[in-house]
C-alpha positions in Angstrom: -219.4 -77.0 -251.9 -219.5 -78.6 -248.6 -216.8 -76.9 -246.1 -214.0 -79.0 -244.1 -214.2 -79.3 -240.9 -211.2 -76.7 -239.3 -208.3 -77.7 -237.8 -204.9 -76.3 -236.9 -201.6 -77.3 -238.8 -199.7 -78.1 -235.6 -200.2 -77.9 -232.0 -200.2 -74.6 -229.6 -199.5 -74.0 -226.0 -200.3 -71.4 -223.5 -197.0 -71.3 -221.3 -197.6 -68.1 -220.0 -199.6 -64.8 -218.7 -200.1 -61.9 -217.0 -201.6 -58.5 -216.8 -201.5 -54.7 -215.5 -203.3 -53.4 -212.8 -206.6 -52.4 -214.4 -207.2 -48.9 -213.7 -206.7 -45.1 -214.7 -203.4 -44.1 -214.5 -202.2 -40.4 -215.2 -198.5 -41.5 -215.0 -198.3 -44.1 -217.1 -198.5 -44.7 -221.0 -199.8 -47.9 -222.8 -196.0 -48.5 -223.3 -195.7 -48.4 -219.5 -198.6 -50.9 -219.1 -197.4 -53.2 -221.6 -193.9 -53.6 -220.1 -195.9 -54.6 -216.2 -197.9 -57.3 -218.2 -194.9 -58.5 -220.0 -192.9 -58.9 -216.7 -196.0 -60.5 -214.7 -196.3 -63.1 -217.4 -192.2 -63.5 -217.4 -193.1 -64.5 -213.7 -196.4 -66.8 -214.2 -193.7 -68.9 -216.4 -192.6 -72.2 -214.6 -189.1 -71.8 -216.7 -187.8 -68.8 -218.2 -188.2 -67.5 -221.7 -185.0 -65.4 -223.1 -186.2 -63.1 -225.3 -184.2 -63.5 -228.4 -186.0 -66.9 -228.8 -189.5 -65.0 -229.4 -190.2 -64.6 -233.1 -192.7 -62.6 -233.6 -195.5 -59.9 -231.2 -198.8 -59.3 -232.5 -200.5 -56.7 -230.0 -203.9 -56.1 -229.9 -205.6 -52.3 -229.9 -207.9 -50.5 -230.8 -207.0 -47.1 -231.4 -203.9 -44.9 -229.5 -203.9 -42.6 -232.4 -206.7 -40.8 -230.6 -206.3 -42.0 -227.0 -202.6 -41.0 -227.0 -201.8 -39.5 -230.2 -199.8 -42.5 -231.1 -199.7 -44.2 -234.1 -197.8 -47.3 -235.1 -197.1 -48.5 -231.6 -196.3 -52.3 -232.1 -193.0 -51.6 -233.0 -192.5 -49.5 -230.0 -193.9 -52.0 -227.7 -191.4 -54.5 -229.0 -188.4 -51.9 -228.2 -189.9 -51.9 -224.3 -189.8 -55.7 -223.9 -186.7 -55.8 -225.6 -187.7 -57.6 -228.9 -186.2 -55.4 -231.6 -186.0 -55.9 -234.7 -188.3 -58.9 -234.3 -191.3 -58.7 -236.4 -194.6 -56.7 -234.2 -198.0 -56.3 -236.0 -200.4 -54.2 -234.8 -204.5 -55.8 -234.9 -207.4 -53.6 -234.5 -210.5 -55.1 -234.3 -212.4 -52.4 -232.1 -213.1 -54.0 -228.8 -212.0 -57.6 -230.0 -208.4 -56.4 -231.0 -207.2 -58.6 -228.3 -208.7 -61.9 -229.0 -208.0 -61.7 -232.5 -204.3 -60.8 -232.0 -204.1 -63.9 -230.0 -205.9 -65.7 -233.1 -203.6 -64.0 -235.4 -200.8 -65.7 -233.1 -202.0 -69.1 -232.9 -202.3 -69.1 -236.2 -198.9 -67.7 -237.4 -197.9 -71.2 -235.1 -199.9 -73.4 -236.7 -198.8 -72.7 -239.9 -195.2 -73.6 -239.3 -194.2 -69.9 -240.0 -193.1 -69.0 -236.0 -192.5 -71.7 -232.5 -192.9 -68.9 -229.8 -195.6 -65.8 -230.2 -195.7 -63.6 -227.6 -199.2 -62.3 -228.3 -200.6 -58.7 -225.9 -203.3 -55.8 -226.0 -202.8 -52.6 -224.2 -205.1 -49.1 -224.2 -204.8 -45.7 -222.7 -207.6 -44.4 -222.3 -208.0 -42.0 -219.6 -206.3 -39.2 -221.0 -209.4 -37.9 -222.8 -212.4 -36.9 -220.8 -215.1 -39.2 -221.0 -217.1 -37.3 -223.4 -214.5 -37.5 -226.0 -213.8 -41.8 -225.0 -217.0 -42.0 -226.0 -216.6 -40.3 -229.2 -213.7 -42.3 -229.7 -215.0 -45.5 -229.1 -218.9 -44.6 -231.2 -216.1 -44.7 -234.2 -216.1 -48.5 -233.8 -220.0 -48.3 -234.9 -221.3 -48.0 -237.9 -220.3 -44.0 -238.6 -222.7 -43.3 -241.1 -226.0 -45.0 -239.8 -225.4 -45.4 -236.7 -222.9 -42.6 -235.4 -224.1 -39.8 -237.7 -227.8 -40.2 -235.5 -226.6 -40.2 -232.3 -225.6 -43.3 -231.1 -223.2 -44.1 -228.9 -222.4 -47.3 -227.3 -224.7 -47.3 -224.3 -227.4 -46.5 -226.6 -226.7 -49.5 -229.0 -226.6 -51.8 -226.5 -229.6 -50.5 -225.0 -231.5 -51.2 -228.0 -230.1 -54.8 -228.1 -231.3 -54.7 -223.9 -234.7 -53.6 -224.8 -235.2 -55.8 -227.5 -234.2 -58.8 -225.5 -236.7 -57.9 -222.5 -239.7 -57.1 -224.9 -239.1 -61.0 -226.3 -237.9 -62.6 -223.3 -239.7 -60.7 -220.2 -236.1 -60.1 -218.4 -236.0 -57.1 -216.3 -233.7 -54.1 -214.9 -233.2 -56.0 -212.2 -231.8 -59.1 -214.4 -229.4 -56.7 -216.0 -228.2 -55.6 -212.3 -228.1 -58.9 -211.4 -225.3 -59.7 -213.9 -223.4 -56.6 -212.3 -223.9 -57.6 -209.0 -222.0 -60.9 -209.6 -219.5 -59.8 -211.9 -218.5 -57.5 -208.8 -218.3 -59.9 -206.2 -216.0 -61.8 -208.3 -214.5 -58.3 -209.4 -213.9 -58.2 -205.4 -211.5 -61.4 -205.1 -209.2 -59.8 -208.1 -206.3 -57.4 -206.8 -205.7 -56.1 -210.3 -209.2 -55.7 -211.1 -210.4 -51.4 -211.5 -213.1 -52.4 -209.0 -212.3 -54.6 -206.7 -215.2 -54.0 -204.3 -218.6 -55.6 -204.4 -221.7 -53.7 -205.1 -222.8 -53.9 -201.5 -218.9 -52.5 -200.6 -220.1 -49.1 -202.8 -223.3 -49.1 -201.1 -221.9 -49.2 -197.5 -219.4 -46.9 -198.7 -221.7 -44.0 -199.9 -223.8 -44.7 -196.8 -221.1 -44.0 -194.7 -220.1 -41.4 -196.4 -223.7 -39.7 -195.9 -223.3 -40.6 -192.1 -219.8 -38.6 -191.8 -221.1 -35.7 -193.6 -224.4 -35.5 -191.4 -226.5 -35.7 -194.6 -229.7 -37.9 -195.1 -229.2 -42.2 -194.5 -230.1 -43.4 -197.7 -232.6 -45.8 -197.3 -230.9 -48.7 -199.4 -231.9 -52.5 -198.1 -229.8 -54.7 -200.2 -228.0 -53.9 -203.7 -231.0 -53.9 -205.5 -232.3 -50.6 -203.8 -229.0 -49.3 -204.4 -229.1 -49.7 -208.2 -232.7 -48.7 -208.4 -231.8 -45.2 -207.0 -230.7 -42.4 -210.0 -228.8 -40.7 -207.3 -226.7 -43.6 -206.6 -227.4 -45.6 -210.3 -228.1 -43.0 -212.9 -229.7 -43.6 -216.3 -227.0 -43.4 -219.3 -229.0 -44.7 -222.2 -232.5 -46.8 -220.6 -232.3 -49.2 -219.3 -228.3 -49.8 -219.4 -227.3 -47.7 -216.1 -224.0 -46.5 -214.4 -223.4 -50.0 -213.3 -224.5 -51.3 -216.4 -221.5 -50.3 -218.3 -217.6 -51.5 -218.3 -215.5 -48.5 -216.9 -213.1 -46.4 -218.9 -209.8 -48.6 -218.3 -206.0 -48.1 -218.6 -204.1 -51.6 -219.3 -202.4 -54.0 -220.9 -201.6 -58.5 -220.9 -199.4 -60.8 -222.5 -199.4 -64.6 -223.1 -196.7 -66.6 -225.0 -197.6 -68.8 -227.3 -195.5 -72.2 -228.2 -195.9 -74.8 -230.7 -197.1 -78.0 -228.6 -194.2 -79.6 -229.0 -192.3 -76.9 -227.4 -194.7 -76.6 -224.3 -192.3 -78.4 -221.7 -189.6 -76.3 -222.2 -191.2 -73.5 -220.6 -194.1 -74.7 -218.3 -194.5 -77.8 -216.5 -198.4 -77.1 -216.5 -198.8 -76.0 -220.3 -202.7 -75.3 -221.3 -203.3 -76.3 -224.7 -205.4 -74.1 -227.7 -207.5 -76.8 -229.3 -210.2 -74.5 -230.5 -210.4 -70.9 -232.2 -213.1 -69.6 -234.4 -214.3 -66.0 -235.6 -216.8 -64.1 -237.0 -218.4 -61.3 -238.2 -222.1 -59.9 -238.3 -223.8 -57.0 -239.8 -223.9 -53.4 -238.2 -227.4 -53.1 -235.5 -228.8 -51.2 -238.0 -228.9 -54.5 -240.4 -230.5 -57.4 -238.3 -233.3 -58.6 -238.2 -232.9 -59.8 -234.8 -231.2 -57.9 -231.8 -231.2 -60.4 -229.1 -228.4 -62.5 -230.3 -224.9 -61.6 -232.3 -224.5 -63.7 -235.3 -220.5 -63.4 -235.1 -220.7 -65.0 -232.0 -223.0 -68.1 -232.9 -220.6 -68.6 -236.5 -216.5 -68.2 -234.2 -218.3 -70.6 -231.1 -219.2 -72.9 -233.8 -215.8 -73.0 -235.6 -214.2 -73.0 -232.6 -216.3 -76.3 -230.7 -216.2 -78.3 -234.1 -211.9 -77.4 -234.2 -211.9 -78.6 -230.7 -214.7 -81.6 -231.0 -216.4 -80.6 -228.0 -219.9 -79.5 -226.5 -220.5 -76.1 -224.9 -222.1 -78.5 -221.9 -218.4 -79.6 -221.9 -216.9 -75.9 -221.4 -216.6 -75.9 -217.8 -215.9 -71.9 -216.7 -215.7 -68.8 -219.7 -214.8 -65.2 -219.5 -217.1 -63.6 -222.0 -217.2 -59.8 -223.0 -219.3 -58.3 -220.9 -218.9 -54.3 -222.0 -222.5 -54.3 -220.3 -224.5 -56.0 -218.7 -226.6 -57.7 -221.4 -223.9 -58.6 -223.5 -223.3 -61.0 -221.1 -226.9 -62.5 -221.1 -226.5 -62.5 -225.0 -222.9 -64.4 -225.1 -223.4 -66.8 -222.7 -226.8 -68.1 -224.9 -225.1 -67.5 -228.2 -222.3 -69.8 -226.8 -225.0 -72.6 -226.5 -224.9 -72.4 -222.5 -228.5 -71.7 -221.4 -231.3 -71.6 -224.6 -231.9 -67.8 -225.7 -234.2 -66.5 -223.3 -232.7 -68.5 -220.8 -229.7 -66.6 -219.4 -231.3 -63.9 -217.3 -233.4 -66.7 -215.6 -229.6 -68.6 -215.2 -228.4 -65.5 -213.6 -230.7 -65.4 -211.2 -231.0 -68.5 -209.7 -226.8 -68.4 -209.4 -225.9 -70.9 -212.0 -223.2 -68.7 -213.7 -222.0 -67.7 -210.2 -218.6 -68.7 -209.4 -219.4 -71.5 -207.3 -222.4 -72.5 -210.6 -222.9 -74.7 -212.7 -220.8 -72.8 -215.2 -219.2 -70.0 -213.5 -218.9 -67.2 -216.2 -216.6 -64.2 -216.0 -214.6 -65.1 -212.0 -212.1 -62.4 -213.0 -215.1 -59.8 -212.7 -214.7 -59.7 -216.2 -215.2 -56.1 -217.8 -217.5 -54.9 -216.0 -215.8 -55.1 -212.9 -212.2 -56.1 -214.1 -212.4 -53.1 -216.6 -212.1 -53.0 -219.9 -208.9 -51.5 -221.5 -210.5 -52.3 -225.1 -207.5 -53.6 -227.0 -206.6 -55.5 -224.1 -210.0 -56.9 -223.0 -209.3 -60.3 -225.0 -206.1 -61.0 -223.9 -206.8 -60.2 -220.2 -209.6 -63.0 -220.5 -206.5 -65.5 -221.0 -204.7 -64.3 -218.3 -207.9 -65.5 -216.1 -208.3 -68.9 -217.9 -204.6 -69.5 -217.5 -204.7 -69.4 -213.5 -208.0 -70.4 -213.2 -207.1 -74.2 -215.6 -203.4 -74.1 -213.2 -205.3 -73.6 -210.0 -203.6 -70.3 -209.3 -206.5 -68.2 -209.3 -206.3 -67.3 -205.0 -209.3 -66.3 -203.0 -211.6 -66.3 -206.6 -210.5 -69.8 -207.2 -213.5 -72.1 -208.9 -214.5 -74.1 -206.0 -214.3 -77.8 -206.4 -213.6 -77.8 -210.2 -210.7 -79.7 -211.9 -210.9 -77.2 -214.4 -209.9 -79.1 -217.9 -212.2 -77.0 -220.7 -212.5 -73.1 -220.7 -213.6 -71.0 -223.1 -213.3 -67.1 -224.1 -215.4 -65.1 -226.1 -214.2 -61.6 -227.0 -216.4 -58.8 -229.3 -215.9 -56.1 -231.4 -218.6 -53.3 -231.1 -221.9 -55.0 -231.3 -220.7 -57.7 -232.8 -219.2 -56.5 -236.1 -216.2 -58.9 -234.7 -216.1 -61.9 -232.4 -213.5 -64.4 -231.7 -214.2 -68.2 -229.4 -210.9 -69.8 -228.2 -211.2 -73.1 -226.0 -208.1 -74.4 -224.0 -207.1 -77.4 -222.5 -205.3 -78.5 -219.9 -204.1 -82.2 -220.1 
């Protein structure tokens, strides 16, 4: 039976966002987050939203049962933004808890059931040490294959890294490339974790070695710097230090609207005209570790709900939890031809003044990557990027119309496309 083509029940509109400071914070809980998003994207809002109008808060994370000891915390975020006894679902989808809250969200609009969503993510995760993080998050992995054998994270994705250099001849320094731009875009964001570039660390440990009398590193650009294990260290080869997304504390909101709505709380709406999601087999499964089935399957939904090409999409904040998931995304999306990203990388053209700039907020890598917030924090860029609000990381000489996010769970078990609009 042939499938029809998707489509949503009724317009929705983005009329607002904003996020936390990304960063660790030792005096402040995921509540505490949550309320600084909600306020900043109460201010990014051309009109103002009264609360009681809100129906409904879906809130995306992935697990403060063992990052805080907290259980059942949507209910308590809608007590802190004052939206008791509204409905408030919590949606955990590992790492993609975010962008499928927001799904969940578009979707409850679409179908008639709400008119205004207000849709967030928010983790805690610096209160555990970072041996026990990565415990926590390995449990998004496939426990009994996967976990019960050892591996973590960094090592997953650095059998999906050396899998895609043996077929594709990319090298460490392609991998390092993607961090090196995701920093100097990480640089122009003042709520980014790292908002220095990877030749600002260099300098910075160099001088450092100069104040304390201690051997001048002999570093000539930031591709010496990331070669060095002093500076660099291996975590799982070849993903490195500055391979991986930091462990992040933070939250973002966006309110959702149906379409016909929009106007009465933005003068400069942005418009959701394409969602898709899907899900893949654990690592252990493929057949194939250079690309992420999920992805292909939600970007497909998502450009056929939208009628559009991905040569269309003009900027996209993808999930880059390291390095080469960001090679693999920006070919599943149908950007560059598999085999093709590192190559893209290199010669600039997903640089913020590319051809299709990818990740300008630094994305996780440099933005950080509070996981049940990653997806929603992706938005928040889109949403000043489309309304020319983005500051010093502004897209250069772009009337941005078409953007795209792409949000994953684990290794792909999850993934969720949206594509806005701005008319």
């Amino acid at each position: 039976m042939s499938r029809r083509a998707p489509k949503l029940g009724r317009g929705v509109a983005l009329v607002g966002a904003g996020m936390s400071k990304f960063g660790a914070f030792a005096d402040k809980t995921s509540r505490d987050l949550f309320v600084d998003a909600f306020n900043a994207m109460t201010k990014s809002m051309d009109k103002a939203i009264n609360t009681e109008d809100i129906d409904a808060l879906y809130v995306g994370n992935y697990s403060s049962d063992l990052f805080e000891g907290q259980g059942h915390i949507a209910p308590i975020m809608a007590d802190w933004v004052g939206l008791v006894p509204k409905p408030a679902t919590r949606v955990e989808d590992a790492c993609a808890s975010g962008g499928v809250a927001i799904r969940e969200g578009i979707i409850a609009i679409a179908s008639g059931i709400y008119d205004i969503v207000l849709v967030g993510g928010t983790e805690k995760m610096s209160n555990l040490p970072t041996e026990q993080v990565t415990d926590t998050l390995a449990s998004a992995s496939d426990a009994t294959y996967e976990g019960s054998c050892g591996f973590t994270f960094p090592g997953l994705y650095a059998a999906m890294a050396t899998a895609y250099m043996d077929k594709y001849g990319a090298s460490v320094e392609h991998l390092m490339k993607v961090g090196i731009k995701n920093h100097n875009n990480g640089a122009l964001n003042p709520k980014a974790q790292f908002n220095k570039t990877i030749k600002d660390l260099m300098n910075s440990r160099i001088e450092k070695a100069k104040q304390k009398g201690e051997q001048i590193p002999d570093w000539h650009d930031e591709i010496d710097f990331l070669r060095d294990p002093r500076a660099n260290p291996v975590v799982a080869w070849p993903m490195r230090l500055f391979d991986c997304s930091p462990i992040t504390d933070g939250a973002a909101c966006i309110l959702l609207v149906a379409e016909d709505l929009a106007k009465n709380f933005s003068d400069d709406p942005i418009y959701v005209v394409g969602t898709g999601q899907g899900s893949d087999h654990a690592l252990h499964e493929r057949d194939d570790l250079t690309s992420i089935l999920s992805a292909r399957i939600a970007a497909q939904e998502a450009y056929k709900m939208a009628g559009v090409t991905p040569e269309e999409i003009q900027i996209a904040e993808v999930h880059d939890c390291f390095t080469i998931a960001e090679l693999l995304a920006i070919e599943d999306l149908g950007f560059f031809k598999h085999g093709e990203a590192f190559k893209a990388t290199e010669q600039g053209l997903t640089a913020r003044d590319g051809l299709k700039p990818i990740n300008t907020s630094g994305g996780l890598k440099s933005k950080g990557h509070p996981v049940g917030a990653s997806g929603v924090g992706q938005v928040v860029e889109i949403w000043h990027q489309m309304r020319g609000e983005a500051g010093p990381r502004q897209v250069p000489g772009k009337d941005i119309r078409l953007t795209l996010t792409h949000n994953v769970g684990a290794t792909g078990g999850t993934c969720v496309v949206h594509i806005f609009q701005r008319r």
